[in-house]
N, CA, C and O atoms as CSV, one atom per row, in Angstrom:
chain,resi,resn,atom,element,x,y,z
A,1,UNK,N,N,208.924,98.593,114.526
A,1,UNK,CA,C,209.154,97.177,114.363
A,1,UNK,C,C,209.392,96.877,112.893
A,1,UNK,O,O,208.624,97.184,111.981
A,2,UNK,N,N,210.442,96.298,112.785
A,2,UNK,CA,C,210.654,95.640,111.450
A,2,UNK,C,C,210.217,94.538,110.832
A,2,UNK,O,O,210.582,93.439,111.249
A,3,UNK,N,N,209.554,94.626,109.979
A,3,UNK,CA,C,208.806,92.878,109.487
A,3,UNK,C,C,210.188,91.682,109.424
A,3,UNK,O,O,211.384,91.738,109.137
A,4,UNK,N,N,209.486,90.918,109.747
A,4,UNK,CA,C,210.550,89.685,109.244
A,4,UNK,C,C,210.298,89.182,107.854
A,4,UNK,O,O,211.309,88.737,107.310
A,5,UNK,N,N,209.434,89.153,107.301
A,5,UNK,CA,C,209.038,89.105,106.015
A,5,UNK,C,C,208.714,89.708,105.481
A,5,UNK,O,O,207.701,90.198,105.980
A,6,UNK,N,N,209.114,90.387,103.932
A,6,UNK,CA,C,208.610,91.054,103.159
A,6,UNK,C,C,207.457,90.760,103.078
A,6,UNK,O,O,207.014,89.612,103.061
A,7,UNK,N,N,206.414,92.468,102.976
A,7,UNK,CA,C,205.817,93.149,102.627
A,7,UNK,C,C,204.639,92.458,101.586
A,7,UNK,O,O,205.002,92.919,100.504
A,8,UNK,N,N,203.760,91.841,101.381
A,8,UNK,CA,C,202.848,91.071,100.450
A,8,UNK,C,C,202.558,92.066,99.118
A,8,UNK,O,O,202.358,93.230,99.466
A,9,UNK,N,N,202.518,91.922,98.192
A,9,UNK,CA,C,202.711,92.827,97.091
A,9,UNK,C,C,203.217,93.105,96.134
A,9,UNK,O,O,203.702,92.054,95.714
A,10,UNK,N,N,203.522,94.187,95.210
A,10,UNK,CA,C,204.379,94.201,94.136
A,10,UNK,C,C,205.277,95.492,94.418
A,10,UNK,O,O,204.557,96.475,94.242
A,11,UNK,N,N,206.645,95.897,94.809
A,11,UNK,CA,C,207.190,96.741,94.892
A,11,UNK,C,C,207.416,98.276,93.572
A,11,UNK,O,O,207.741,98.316,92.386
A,12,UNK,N,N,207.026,99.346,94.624
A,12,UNK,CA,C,206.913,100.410,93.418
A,12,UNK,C,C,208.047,100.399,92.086
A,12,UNK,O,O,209.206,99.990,92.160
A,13,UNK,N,N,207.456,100.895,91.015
A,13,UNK,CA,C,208.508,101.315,90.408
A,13,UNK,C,C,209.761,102.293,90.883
A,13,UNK,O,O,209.841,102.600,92.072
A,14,UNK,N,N,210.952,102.879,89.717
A,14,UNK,CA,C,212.236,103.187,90.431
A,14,UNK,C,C,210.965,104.860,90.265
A,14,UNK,O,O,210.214,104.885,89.290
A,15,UNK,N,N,210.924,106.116,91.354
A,15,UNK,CA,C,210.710,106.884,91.051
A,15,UNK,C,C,209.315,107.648,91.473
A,15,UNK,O,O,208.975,108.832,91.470
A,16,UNK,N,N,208.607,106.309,91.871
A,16,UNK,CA,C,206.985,106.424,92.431
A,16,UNK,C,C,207.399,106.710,93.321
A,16,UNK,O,O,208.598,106.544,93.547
A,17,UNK,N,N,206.122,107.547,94.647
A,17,UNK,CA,C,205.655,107.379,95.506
A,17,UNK,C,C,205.319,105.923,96.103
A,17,UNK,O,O,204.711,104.998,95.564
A,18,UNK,N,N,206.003,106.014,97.602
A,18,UNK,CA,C,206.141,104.942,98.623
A,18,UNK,C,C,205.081,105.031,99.525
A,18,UNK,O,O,204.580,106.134,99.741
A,19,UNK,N,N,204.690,104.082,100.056
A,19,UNK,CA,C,203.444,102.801,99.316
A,19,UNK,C,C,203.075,103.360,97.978
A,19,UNK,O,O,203.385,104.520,97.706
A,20,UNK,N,N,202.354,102.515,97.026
A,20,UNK,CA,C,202.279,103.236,95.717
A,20,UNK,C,C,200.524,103.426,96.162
A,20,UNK,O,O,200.052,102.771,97.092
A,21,UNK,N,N,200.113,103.909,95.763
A,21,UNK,CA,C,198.137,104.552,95.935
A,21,UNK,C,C,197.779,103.817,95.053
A,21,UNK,O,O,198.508,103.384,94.160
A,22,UNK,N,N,196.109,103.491,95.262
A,22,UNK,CA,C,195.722,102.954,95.017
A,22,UNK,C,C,195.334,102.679,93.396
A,22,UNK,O,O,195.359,101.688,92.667
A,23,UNK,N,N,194.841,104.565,93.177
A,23,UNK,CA,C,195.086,105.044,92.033
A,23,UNK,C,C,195.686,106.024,91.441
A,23,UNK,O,O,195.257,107.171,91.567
A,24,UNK,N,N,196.758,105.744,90.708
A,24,UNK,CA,C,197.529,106.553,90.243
A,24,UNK,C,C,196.865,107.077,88.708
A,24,UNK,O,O,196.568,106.270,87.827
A,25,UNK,N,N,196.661,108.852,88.544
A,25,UNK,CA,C,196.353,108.972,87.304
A,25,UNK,C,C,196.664,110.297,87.079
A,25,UNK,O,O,196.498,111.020,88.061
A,26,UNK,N,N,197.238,111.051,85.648
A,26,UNK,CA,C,197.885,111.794,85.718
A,26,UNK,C,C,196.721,113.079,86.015
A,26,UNK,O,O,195.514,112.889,85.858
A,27,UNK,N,N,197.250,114.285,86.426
A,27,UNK,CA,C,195.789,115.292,87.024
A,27,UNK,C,C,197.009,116.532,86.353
A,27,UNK,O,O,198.177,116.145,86.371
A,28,UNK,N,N,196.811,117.596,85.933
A,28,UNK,CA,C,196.937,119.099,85.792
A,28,UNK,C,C,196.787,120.065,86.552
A,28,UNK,O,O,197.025,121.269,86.457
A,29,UNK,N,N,196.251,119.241,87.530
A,29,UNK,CA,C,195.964,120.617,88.782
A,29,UNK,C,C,196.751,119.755,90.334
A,29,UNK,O,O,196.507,120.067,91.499
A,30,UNK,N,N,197.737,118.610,89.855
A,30,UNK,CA,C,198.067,117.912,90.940
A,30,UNK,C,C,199.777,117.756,90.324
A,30,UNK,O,O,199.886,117.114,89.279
A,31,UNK,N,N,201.003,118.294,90.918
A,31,UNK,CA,C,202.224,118.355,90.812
A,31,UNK,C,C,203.154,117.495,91.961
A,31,UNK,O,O,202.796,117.385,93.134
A,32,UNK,N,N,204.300,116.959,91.460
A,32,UNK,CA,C,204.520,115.453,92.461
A,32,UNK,C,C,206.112,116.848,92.034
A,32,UNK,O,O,206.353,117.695,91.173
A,33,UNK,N,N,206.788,116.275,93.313
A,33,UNK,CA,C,208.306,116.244,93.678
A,33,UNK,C,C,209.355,115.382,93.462
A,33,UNK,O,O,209.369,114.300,94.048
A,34,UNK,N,N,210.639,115.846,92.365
A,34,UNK,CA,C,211.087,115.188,92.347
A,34,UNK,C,C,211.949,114.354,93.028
A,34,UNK,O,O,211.351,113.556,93.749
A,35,UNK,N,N,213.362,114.251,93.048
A,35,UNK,CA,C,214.501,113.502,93.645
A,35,UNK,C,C,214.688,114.900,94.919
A,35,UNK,O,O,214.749,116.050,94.485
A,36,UNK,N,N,214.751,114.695,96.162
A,36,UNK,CA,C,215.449,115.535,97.079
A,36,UNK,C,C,216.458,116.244,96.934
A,36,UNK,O,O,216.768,117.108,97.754
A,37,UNK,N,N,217.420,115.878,95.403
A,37,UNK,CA,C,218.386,116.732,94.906
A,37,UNK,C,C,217.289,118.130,94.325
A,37,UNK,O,O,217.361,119.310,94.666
A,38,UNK,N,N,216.509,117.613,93.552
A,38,UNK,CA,C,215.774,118.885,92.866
A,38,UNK,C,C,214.967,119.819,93.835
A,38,UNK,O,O,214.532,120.956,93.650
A,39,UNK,N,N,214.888,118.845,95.114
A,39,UNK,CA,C,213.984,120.236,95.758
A,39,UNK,C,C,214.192,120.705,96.336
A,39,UNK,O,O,214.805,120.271,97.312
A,40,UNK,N,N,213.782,122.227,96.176
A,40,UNK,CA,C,213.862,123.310,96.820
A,40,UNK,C,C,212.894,124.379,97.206
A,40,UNK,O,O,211.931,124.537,96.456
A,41,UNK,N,N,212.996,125.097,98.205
A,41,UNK,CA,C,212.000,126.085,98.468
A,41,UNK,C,C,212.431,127.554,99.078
A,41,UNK,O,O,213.424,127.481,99.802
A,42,UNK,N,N,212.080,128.389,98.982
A,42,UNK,CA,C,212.917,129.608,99.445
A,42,UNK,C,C,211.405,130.754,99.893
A,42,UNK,O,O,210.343,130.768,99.271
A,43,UNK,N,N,211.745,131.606,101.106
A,43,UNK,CA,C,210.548,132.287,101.212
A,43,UNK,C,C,211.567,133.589,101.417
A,43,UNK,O,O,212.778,133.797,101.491
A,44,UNK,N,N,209.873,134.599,101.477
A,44,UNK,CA,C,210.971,135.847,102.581
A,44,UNK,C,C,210.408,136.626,103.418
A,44,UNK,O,O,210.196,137.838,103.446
A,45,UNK,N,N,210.064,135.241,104.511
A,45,UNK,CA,C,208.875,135.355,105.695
A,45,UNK,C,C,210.521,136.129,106.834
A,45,UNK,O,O,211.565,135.603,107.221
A,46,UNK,N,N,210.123,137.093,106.938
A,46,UNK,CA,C,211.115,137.624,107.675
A,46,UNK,C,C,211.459,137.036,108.976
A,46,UNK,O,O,210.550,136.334,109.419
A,47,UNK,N,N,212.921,137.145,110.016
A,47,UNK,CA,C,212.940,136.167,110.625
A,47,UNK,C,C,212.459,136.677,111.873
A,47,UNK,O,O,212.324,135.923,112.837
């Protein structure tokens, strides 16, 4: 179902994570993904 009215809130920045969390803070042991152009993954789990 589609709202008929926007969403109550402040819309993410260009680049965040959609819904944005509650708290965002930078971590060293926590790595985010960029644009779907940049990602990639490759294994060589045989078929």
């Amino acid at each position: 179902m589609a709202a008929r009215t926007p969403v109550p809130g402040k819309p993410s920045p260009p680049g965040s994570p959609w819904p944005l969390p509650k708290q965002w803070s930078q971590s060293l042991t926590l790595a985010t993904l960029g644009t779907p152009e940049e990602f990639a993954y490759s294994s060589n789990v045989p078929n």
